[in-house]
C-alpha positions in Angstrom: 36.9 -7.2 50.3 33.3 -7.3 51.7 33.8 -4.0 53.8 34.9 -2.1 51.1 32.3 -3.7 48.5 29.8 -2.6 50.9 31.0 1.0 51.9 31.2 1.6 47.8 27.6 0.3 47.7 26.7 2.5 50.3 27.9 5.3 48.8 26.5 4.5 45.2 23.1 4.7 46.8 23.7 7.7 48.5 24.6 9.6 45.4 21.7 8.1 43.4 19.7 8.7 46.9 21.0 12.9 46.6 20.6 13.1 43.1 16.9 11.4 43.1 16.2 14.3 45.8 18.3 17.1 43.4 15.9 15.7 40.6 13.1 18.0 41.2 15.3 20.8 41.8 17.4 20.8 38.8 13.9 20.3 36.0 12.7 23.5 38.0 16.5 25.1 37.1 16.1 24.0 33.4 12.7 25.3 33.3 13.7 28.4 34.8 16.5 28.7 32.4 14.0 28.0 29.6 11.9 30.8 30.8 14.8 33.3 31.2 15.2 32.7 27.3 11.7 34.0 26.8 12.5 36.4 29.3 15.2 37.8 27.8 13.3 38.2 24.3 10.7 40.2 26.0 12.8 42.5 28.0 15.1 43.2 25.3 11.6 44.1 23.3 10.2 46.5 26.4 13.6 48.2 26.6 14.3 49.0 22.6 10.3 50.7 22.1 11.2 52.4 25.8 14.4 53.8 24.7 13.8 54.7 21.2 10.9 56.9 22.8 13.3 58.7 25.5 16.7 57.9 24.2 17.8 59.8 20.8 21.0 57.9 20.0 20.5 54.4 18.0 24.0 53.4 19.8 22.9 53.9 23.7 19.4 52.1 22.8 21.7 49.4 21.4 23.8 49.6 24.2 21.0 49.2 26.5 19.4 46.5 25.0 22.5 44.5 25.2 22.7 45.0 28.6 19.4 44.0 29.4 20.1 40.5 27.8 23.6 40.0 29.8 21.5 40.7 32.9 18.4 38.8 32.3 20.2 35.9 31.5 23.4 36.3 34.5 19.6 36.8 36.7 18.3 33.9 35.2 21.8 31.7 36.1 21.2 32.4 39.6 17.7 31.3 40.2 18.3 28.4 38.6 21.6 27.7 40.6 19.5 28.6 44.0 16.9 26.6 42.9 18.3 23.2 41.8 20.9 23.4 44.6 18.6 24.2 47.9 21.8 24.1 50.2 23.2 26.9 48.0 22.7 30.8 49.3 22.7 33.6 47.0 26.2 34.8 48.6 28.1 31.5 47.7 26.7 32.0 44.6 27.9 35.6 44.1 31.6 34.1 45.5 31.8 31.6 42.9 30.9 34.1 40.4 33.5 36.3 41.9 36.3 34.0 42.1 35.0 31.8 38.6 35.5 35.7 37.0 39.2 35.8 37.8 39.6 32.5 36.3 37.4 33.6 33.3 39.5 36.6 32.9 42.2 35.4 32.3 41.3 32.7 30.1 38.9 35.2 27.8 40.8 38.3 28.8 40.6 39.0 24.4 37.1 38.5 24.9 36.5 41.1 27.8 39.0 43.0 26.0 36.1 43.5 23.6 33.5 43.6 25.9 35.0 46.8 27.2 35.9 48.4 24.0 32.4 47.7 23.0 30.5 49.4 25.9 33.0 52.7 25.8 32.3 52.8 21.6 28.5 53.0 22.3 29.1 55.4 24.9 31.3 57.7 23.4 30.1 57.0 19.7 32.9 58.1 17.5 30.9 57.0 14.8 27.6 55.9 14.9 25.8 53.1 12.8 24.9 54.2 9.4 28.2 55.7 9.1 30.5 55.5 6.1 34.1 55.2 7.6 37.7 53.7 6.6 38.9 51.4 9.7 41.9 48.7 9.6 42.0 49.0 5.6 38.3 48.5 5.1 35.8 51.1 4.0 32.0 50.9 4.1 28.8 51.6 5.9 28.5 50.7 9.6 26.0 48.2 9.8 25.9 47.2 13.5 27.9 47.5 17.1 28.2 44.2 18.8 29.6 44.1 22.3 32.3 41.8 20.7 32.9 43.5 17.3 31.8 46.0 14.7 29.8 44.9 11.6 31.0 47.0 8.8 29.7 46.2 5.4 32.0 47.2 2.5 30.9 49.3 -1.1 31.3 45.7 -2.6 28.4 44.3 -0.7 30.8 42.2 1.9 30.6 42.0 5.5 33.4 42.5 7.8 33.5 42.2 11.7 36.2 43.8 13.2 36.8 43.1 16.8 36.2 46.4 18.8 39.5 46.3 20.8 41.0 46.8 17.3 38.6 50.0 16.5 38.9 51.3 19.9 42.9 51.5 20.1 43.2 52.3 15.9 42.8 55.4 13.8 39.1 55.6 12.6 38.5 58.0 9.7 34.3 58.7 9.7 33.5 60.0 6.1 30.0 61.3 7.2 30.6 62.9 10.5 30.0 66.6 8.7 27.4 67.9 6.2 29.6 68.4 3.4 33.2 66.3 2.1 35.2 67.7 -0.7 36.9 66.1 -3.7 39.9 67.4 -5.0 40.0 66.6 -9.1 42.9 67.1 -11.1 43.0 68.8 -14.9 46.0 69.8 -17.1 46.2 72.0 -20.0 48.4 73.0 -23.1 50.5 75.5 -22.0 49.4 77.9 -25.0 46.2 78.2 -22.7 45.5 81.3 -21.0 45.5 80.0 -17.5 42.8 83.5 -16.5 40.2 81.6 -19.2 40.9 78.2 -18.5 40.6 79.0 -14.4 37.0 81.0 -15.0 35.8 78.0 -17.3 36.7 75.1 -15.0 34.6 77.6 -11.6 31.9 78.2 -13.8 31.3 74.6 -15.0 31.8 73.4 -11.3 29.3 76.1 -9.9 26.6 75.1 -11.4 27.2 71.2 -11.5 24.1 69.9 -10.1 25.0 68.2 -6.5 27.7 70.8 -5.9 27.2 72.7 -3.1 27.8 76.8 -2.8 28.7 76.6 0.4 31.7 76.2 1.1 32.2 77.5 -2.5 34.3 75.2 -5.1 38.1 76.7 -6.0 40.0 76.4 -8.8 43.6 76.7 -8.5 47.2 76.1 -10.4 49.0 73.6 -8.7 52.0 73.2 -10.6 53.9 72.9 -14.4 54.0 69.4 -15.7 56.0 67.7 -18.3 53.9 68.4 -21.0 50.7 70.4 -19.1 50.2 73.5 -16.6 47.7 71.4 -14.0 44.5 73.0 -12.2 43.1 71.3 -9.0 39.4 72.0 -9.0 37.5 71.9 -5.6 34.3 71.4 -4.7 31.8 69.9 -1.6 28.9 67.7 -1.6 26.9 65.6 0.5 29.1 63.4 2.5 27.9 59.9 1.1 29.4 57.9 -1.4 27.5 57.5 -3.6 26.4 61.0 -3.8 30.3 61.8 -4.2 30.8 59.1 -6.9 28.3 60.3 -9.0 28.9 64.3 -8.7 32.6 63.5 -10.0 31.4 61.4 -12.4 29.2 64.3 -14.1 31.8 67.3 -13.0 34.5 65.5 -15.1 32.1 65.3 -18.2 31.1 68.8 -17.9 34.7 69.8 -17.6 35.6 68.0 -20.6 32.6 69.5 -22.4 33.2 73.0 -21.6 37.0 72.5 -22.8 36.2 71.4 -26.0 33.5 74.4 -26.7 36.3 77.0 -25.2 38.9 75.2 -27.4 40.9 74.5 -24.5 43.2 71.6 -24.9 43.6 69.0 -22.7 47.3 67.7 -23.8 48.6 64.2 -23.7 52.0 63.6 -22.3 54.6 64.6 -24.9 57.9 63.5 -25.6 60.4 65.1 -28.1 62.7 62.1 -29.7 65.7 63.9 -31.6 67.2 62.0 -34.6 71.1 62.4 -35.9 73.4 60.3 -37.6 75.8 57.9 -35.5 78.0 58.1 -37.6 79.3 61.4 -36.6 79.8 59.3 -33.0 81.5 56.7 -33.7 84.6 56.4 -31.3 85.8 53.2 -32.8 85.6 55.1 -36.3 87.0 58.6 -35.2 89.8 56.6 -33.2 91.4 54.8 -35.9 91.1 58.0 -38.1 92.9 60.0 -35.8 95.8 56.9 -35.3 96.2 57.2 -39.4 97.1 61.1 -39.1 99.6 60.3 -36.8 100.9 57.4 -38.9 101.2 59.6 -42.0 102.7 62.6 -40.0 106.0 60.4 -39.2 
């Protein structure tokens, strides 16, 4: 037992012998790491005022800065690795990186999946950030694209991250991609109305609603013959935003309203005509037992 008591001391105090000499190395690797922090804060500082000077699209400087972070730090990783462990070269490093990435992969492959997605939505920029869009259910205001997911912060004041695989592969509807949105508003009338009068009434209040925009110019057209009303669709354009469209409806349906009740145009509710009668002119029961007497009193 004294051999192998002795070879296990031997080789206790060589480990405590390597990592005494490691020592040095590995404070210089956290200090290095500590400093790429700092790094990192700084470079992403330099590249943001460099791009927003040459680089017109908020998403790309995003982009850009983002990147700048993922390399500083991935930079920072391998001086530290090369500097606590002296025996390690730089091209065992970049092997373990290359065969640690397959193994990564496939353990965060949803994770890269993003990644990916995240890069190609800030290079392509379907939407960009300030952007009022409908995505997966949700509608609001692009507030920020992560390299892992979209910030999108709803009309009600939430905030929802939606990972960008999702938006990538997914129908995106981008309310503020053009100048102008229209809003379709529906209006019925009593069919005593003369539709010419009630159609130049409804243009001429939406015309000159303030917001409205004269180009493209608003319509008015008759859609169809309700139950108990001959409906209009009025159409008009605004500004894009939401808030913009919210209140322009708002004050189109007042002045439509208005202008009805000065043209005497009515604005019916539904109708429906109840007819009353007496039951007793059907009842079977009744009108079957009459009818078995006549045939009682006939033999």
């Amino acid at each position: 037992m004294n051999p192998l008591l002795d070879r296990i001391q031997t080789s206790l105090l060589d480990l405590v012998g390597q990592f005494i000499q490691l020592l040095p190395g590995i404070v210089i690797g956290l200090v290095v790491l500590l400093l790429t922090r700092y790094a990192a804060q700084v470079a992403q500082r330099v590249v943001r005022k460099m791009t927003q000077r040459l680089v017109p699209s908020r998403s790309l400087q995003l982009l850009a800065v983002q990147v700048t972070r993922i390399g500083t730090w991935v930079l920072g990783f391998i001086i530290a690795a090369v500097v606590a462990f002296p025996d390690l070269r730089l091209g065992d490093v970049i092997g373990l990186l290359g065969l640690g990435s397959v193994a990564i992969g496939f353990a965060f492959q949803d994770i890269f999946k993003n990644f990916l997605a995240g890069i190609l939505l800030l290079v392509e920029e379907p939407f960009r950030l300030g952007d009022q869009v409908m995505m997966c259910d949700y509608e609001g205001t692009v507030e920020a694209i992560k390299i892992r997911s979209t910030q999108l912060r709803t009309y009600t004041g939430e905030m929802v991250e939606i990972p960008n695989a999702i938006v990538f592969t997914n129908p995106v509807r981008v309310l503020t991609a053009y100048r102008s949105r229209r809003t379709d508003l529906d209006i019925g009338v009593d069919y005593t109305t003369p539709l010419p009068l009630a159609k130049q009434t409804f243009l001429a209040v939406v015309s000159r609603a303030e917001g409205v925009l004269s180009d493209p110019a608003p319509e008015v057209d008759v859609v169809g013959f309700g139950d108990s009303s001959i409906d209009f669709k009025v159409r008009y354009w605004t500004t894009p935003h939401i808030g913009d469209v919210r209140r322009i409806k708002s004050q189109v349906s007042m002045a439509l309203k208005a202008a009805c009740d000065e043209a005497g145009i009515s604005i019916p509710y539904p109708i429906r005509t109840v007819h009353m009668f007496d039951q007793t002119q059907f009842n079977e029961s009744e009108r079957l037992t009459n009818s078995a007497d006549v045939r009682d009193g006939a033999r």
